[in-house]
C-alpha positions in Angstrom: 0.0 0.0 0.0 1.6 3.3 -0.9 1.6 6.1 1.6 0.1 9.3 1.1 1.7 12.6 1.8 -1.5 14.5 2.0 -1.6 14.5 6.2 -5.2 13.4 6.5 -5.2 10.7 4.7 -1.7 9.5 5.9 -3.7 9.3 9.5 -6.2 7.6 8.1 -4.1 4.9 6.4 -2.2 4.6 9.9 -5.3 4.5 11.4 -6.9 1.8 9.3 -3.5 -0.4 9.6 -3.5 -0.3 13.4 -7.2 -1.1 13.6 -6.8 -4.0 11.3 -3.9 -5.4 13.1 -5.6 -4.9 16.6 -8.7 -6.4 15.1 -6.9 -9.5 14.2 -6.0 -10.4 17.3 -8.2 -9.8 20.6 -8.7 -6.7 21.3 -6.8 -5.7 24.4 -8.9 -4.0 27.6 -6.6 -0.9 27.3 -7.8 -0.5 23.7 -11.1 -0.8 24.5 -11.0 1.6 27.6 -9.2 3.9 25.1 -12.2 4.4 23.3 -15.3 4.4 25.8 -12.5 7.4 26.9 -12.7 8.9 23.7 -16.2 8.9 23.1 -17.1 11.0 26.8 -14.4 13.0 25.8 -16.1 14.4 22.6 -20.1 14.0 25.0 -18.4 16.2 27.3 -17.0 18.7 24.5 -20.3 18.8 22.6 -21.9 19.9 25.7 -19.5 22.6 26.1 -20.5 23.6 22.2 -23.9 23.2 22.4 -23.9 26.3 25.7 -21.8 28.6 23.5 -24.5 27.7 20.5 -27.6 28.5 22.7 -26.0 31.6 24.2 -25.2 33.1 20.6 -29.0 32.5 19.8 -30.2 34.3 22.7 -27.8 37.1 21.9 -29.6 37.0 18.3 -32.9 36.9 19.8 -32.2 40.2 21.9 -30.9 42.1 18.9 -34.3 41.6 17.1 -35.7 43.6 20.0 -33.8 46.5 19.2 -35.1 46.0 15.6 -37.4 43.7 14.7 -37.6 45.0 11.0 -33.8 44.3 10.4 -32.9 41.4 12.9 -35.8 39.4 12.3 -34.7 37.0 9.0 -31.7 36.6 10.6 -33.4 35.1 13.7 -35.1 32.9 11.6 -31.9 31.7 9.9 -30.4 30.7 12.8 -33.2 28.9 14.3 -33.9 26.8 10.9 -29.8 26.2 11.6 -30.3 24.8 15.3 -33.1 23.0 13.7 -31.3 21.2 11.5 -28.6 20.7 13.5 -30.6 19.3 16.5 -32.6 16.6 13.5 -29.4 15.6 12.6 -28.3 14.9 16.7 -31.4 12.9 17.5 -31.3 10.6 13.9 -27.2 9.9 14.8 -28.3 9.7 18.4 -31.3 7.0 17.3 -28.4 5.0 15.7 -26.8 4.5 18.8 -29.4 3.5 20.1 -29.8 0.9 18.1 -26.6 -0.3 17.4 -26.0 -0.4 21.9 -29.5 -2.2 22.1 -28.6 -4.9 19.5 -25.6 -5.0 21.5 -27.5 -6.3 24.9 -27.9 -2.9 25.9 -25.4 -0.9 28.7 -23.1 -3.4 30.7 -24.0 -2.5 34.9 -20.8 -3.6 35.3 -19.2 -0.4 34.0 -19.6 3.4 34.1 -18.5 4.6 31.1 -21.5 3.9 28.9 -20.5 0.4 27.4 -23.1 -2.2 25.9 -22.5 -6.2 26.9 -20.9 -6.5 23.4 -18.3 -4.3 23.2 -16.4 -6.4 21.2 -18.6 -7.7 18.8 -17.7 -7.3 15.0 -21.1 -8.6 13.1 -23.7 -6.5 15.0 -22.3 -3.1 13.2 -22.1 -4.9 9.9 -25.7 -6.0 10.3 -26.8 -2.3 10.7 -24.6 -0.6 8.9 -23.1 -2.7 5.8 -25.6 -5.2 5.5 -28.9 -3.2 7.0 -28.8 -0.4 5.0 -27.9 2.7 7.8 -24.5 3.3 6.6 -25.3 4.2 3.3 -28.6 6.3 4.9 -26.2 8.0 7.5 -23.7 9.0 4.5 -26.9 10.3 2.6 -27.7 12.0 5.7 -25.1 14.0 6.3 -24.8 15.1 2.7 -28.7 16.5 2.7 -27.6 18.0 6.0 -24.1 19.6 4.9 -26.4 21.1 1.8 -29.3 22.1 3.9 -27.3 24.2 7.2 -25.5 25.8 4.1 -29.0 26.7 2.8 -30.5 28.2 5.4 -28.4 30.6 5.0 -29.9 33.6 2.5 -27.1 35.2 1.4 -25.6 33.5 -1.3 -22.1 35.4 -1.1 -21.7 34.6 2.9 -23.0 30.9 2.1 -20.5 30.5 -0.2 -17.8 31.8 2.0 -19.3 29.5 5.2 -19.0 26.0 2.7 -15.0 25.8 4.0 -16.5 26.4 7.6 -19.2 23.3 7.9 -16.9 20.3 9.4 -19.7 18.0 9.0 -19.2 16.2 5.7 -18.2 12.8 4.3 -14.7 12.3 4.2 -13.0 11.3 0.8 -11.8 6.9 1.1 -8.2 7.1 0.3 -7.3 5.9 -2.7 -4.7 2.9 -1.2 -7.6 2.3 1.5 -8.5 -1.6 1.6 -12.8 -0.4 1.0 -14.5 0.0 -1.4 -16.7 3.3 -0.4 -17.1 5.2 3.0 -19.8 2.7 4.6 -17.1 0.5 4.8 -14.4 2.5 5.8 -16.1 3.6 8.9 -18.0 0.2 9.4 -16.2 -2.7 7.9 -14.6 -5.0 10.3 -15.4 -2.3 13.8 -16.4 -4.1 17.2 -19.3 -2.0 18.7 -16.6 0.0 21.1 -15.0 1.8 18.0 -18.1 2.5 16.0 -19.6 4.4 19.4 -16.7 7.4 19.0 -17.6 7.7 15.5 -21.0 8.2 15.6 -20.5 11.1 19.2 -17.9 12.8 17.0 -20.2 13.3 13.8 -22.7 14.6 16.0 -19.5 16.7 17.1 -19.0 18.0 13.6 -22.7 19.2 13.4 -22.5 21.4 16.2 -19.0 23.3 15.3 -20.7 23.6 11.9 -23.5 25.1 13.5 -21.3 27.6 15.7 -19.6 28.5 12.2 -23.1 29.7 10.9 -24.4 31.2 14.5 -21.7 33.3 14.6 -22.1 34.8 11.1 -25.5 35.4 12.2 -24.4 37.1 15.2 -21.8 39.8 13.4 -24.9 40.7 11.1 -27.4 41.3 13.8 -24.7 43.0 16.2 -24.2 45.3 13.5 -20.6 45.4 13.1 -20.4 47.4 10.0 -22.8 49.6 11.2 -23.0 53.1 12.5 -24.4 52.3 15.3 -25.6 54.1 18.8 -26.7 52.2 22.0 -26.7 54.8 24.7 -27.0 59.0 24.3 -27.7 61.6 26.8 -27.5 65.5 26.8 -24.8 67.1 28.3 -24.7 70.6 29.7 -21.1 72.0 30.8 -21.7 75.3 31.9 -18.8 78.2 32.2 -19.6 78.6 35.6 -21.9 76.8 38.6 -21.9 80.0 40.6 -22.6 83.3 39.2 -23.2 86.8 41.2 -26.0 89.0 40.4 -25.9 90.7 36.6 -23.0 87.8 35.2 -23.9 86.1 31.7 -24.8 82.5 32.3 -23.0 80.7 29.6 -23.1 76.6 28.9 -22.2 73.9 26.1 -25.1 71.6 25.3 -23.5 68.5 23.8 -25.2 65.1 22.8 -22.6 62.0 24.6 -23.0 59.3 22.5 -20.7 55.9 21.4 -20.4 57.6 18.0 -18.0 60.2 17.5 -20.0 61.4 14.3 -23.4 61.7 14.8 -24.0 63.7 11.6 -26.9 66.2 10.8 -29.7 64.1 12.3 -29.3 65.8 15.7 -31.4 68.5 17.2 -31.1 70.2 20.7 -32.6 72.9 22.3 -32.9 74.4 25.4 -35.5 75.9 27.4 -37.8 75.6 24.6 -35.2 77.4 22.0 -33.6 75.6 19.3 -30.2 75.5 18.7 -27.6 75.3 16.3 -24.8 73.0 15.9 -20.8 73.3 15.3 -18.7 70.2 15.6 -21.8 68.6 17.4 -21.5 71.3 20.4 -24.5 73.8 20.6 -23.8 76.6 22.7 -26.0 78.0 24.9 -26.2 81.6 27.2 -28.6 83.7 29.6 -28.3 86.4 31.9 -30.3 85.3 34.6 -32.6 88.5 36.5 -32.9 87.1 40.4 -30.7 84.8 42.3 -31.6 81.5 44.1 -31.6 78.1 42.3 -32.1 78.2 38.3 -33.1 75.2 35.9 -31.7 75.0 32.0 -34.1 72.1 30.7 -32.5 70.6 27.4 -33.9 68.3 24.7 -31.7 66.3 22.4 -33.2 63.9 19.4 -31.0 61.9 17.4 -31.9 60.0 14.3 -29.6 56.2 14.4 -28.0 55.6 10.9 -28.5 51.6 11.9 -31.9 51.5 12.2 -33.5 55.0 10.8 -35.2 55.2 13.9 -35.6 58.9 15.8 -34.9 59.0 19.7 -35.4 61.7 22.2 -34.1 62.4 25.5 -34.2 65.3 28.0 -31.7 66.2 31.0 -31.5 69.0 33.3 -29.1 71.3 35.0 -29.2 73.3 38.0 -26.9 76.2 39.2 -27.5 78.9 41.6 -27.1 82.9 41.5 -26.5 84.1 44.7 -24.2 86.6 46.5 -21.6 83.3 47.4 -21.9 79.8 46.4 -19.1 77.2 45.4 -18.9 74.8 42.7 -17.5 70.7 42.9 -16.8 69.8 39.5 -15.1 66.5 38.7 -12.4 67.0 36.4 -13.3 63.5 34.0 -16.8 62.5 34.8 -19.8 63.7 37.2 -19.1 60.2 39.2 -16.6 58.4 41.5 -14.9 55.2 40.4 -13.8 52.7 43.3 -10.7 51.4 43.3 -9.0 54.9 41.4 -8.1 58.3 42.3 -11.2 60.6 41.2 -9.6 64.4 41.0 -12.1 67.3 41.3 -11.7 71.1 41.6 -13.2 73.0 44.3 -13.7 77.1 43.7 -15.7 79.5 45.7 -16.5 82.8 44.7 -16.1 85.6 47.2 -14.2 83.0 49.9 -10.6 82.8 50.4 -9.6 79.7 49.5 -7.2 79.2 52.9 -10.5 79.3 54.4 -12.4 76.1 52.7 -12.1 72.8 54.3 -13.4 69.6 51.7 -14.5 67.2 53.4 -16.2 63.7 52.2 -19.3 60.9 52.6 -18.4 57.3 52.0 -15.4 58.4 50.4 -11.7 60.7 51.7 -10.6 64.2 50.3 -6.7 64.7 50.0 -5.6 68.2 49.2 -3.3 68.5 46.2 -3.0 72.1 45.7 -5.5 75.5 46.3 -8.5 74.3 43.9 -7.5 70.5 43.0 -8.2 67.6 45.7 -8.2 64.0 44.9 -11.0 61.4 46.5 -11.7 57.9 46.8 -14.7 56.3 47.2 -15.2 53.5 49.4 -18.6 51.7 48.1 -21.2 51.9 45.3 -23.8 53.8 46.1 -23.6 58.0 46.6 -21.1 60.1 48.1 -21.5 63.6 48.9 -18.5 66.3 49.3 -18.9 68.8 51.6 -17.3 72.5 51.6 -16.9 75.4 54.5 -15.5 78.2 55.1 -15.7 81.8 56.8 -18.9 83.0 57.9 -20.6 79.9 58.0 -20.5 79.0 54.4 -21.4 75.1 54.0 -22.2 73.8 50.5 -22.5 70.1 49.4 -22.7 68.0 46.2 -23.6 64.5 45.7 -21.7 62.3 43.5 -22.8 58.7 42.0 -20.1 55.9 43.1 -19.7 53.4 41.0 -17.0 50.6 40.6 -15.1 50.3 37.4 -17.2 49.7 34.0 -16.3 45.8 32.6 -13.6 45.6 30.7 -13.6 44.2 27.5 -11.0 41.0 26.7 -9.1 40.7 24.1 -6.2 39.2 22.1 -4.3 40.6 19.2 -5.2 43.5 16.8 -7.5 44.1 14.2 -10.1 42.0 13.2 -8.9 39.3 15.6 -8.8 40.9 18.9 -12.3 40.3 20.2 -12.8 37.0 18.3 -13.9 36.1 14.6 -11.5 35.0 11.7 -7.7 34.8 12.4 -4.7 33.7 10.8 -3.2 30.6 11.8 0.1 31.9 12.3 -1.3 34.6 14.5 -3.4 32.1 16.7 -0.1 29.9 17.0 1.4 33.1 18.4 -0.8 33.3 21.2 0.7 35.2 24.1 -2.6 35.6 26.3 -5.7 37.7 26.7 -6.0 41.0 28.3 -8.7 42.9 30.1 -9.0 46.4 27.8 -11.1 49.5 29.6 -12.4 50.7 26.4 -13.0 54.7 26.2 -12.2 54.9 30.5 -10.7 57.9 31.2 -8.7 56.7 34.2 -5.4 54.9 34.5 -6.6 52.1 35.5 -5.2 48.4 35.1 -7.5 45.2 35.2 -6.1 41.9 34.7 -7.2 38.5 33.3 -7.9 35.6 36.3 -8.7 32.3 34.2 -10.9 31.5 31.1 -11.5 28.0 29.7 -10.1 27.4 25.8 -11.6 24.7 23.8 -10.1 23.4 20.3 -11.8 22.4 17.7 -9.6 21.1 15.2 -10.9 20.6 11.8 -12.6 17.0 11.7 -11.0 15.6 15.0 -12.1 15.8 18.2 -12.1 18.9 20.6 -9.4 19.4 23.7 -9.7 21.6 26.3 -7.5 23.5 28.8 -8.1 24.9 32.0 -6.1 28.6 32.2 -5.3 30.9 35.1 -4.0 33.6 34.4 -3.6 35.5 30.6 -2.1 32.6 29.6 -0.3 29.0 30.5 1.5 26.3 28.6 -1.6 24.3 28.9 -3.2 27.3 26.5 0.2 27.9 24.3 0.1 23.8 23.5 -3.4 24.2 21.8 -2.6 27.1 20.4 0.6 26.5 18.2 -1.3 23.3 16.6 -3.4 25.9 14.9 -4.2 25.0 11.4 -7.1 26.4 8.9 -10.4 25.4 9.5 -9.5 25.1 13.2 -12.2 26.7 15.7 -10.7 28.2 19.0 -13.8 28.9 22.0 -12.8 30.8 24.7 -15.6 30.6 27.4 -16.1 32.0 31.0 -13.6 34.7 31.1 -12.5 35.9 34.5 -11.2 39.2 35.0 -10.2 41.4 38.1 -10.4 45.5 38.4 -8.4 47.8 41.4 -11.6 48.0 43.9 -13.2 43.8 42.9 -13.8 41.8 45.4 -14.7 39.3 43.3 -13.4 38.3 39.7 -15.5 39.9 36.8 -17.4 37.3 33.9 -16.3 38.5 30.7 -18.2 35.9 28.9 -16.3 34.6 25.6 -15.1 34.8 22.4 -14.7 32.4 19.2 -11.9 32.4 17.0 -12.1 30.8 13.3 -8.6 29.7 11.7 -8.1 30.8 8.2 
């Protein structure tokens, strides 16, 4: 027989030569332990897969919540895909079934899922060869290859998913000692061997099916969209404290996760429109009495995404008096835990020898005249207070929260939060980090343990347990990574200055090119 260079089929020539000399003589118990092992090893993996799988359709079904119009075929894509998938599980599971039933059903004797005969060579011809199902299981998988890739609409993306589906019928080498497939798989296999065949084409359908949920999920998510989650007004006035006859001046400014909201936005304040440069509108009074004043603003913005208008309101408060102070906090109107939060403190008509700062579920360090620094102890509200001569007091409440999630991630570019990635860029895997996307503060968080589960094209998934960014457990799975390889990174642990507890950072799939 002449030997392949093509490195699939050379493993399955070696394969087929050690099975045909171990099945010449009797098989030995450590062989046959070997593969009850196997086959819980890819149950256990395609458990793992099928919880990624339902948490990307749940993530699907949210999106068509935000819009219904858009999201909605998609939804139904991927739920004719789990369909599919799961009709293909229960006919390869209803095989089993059969073939451990013929076989006197499970042995009580062991725990690993084993019929009485284990070792018995005719009962999978009978079903397989000579009944018929091995031909009806290759026809099977064929109609289900072609129908997962048709339940996807868009003929472009379908065709660039057909490399992506692992669940197909492998070509019979041509030095192979069978004629077709059935008998490559079948011919000749005691019970024990044909068990890990039929778990790990049931593990093909599910990575297929992540292949084609997680297309589904980048075009819901709208990642080449313009798109905006959250917006509120915001009103940065000139000054919180004015005396009698100033000008009240103040920039109304839409925050928003875009950076170029365009011409659909319209603000105005007080009932008065306003214009807009560079997305600022700029607004002034001159107020005629003192005591607490209100400037009421209304922002709507129009989402590129979805082409549907929002509005919002917000308020701001200041007072005119004879003396007042103002606490403004130099990067955000709240308190992180776990950093140093800097505000200025100015009061007009009071020395500032004279003020004393002083703080509420939180301390005040002085660092010059104007500037202190808190930090705050715990989630909740913390109010700063301020005195000085002639029993002066004035107090501000700030929010305290701890520090936003961080966001993991590995690599650049396309890569760095999952989807398609090189091989040679996998293979150089040097760990994930936490990222604090658009947070102002310098402020570190670090990775504590994620769980990475390969899934090598057409063999069976492995799995390592990581602490830490990274570990050799990790690296080793990582520098086998070839095309066509799948890479699920699940339960991701992460720690920020101020956690008690680690952070779940949920996961990420990578797809070798």
């Amino acid at each position: 027989m002449s030997i392949p260079k093509e490195p699939r089929a050379l493993m399955v020539n070696l394969m087929y030569l050690v099975l045909t000399a171990m099945l010449a003589l009797n098989v030995s118990a450590e062989i046959i332990n070997a593969f009850f092992s196997l086959n819980k090893g890819i149950k256990d993996s395609n458990e793992i897969v099928a919880v990624s799988n339902k948490s990307m359709k749940d993530g699907i079904d949210e999106q068509v919540k935000v819009n219904p119009a858009k999201n909605a075929p998609f939804q139904a894509q991927a739920a004719k895909v789990m369909d599919i998938t799961k009709d293909f599980e229960s006919y390869v599971n209803g095989l089993t079934k059969e073939l451990v039933d013929k076989a006197g059903g499970l042995d009580p004797k062991h725990s690993d899922g084993r019929p009485v005969k284990y070792k018995d060579k005719d009962i999978p011809n009978q079903i397989f060869i000579l009944g018929g199902k091995g031909a009806e299981l290759e026809a099977k998988i064929k109609s289900t290859r072609e129908a997962l890739l048709n339940a996807i609409a868009d003929e472009t993306k379908r065709k660039e998913l057909t490399n992506k589906i692992a669940l197909q019928v492998d070509e019979v080498p041509s030095d192979a000692h069978a004629k077709n497939w059935v008998e490559l798989k079948f011919s000749h296999m005691p019970v024990a061997a044909v068990m890990p065949i039929l778990t790990k084409l049931v593990a093909d359908a599910k990575t297929s099916e992540t292949a084609l949920l997680n297309y589904l999920m980048d075009a819901v998510s709208g990642k080449k969209e313009l798109k905006f989650d959250q917006f509120k007004v915001a009103i940065a006035p000139k000054k919180a404290y004015l005396i009698r006859g100033d000008k009240f001046e103040a920039d109304v400014y839409l925050a928003a996760y875009s950076s170029n909201p365009g011409q659909d936005v319209s603000i105005s304040v007080n009932g008065s429109g306003l214009g807009l440069k560079d997305g600022v509108a700029h607004y002034e009074t001159t107020p005629s009495g003192i005591g607490k004043q209100t400037v009421k603003a209304t922002a709507s913005i129009k989402n590129p995404a979805t082409g549907i208008t929002t509005t919002t309101n917000g308020e701001f408060e200041y007072e005119v008096g004879e003396k007042s102070a103002t606490i403004s906090a130099e990067k955000m109107n709240v308190f992180y835990i776990g950093v140093t939060n800097p505000i200025a403190v100015s009061a007009a008509g009071i020395s500032s020898n004279s003020l004393k700062v002083s703080g509420s579920n939180c301390s005040v360090t002085k660092v010059d005249n104007n500037n202190y620094n808190v930090v705050a102890s715990a989630p909740g509200e913390a109010i700063i207070t301020i005195s000085g001569e002639g029993g002066f007091t004035a107090t501000k409440k700030f929010r305290v929260k701890m520090i936003p999630n961080p966001v993991a991630m590995y690599g650049v570019g396309k890569s760095a939060k999952g989807g398609p990635i090189g091989s040679g860029e996998m293979a150089a895997f040097n760990g994930l980090r936490a990222e604090l996307e658009n947070f102002d503060f310098d402020a570190k968080c670090s990775i504590q343990s994620y769980v990475m589960v390969h899934v090598p094209r057409r063999e069976d998934p492995r799995q390592a347990n990581v602490t830490g960014p990274v570990n050799g457990d990790a690296t080793r799975l990582t520098s086998a990574a070839k095309p066509g390889d799948t890479y699920n990174l699940m339960n991701i642990k992460a720690r920020c200055p101020g956690d008690q507890v680690a952070r779940d950072l949920g996961s990420m799939t990578f797809f070798v090119r």
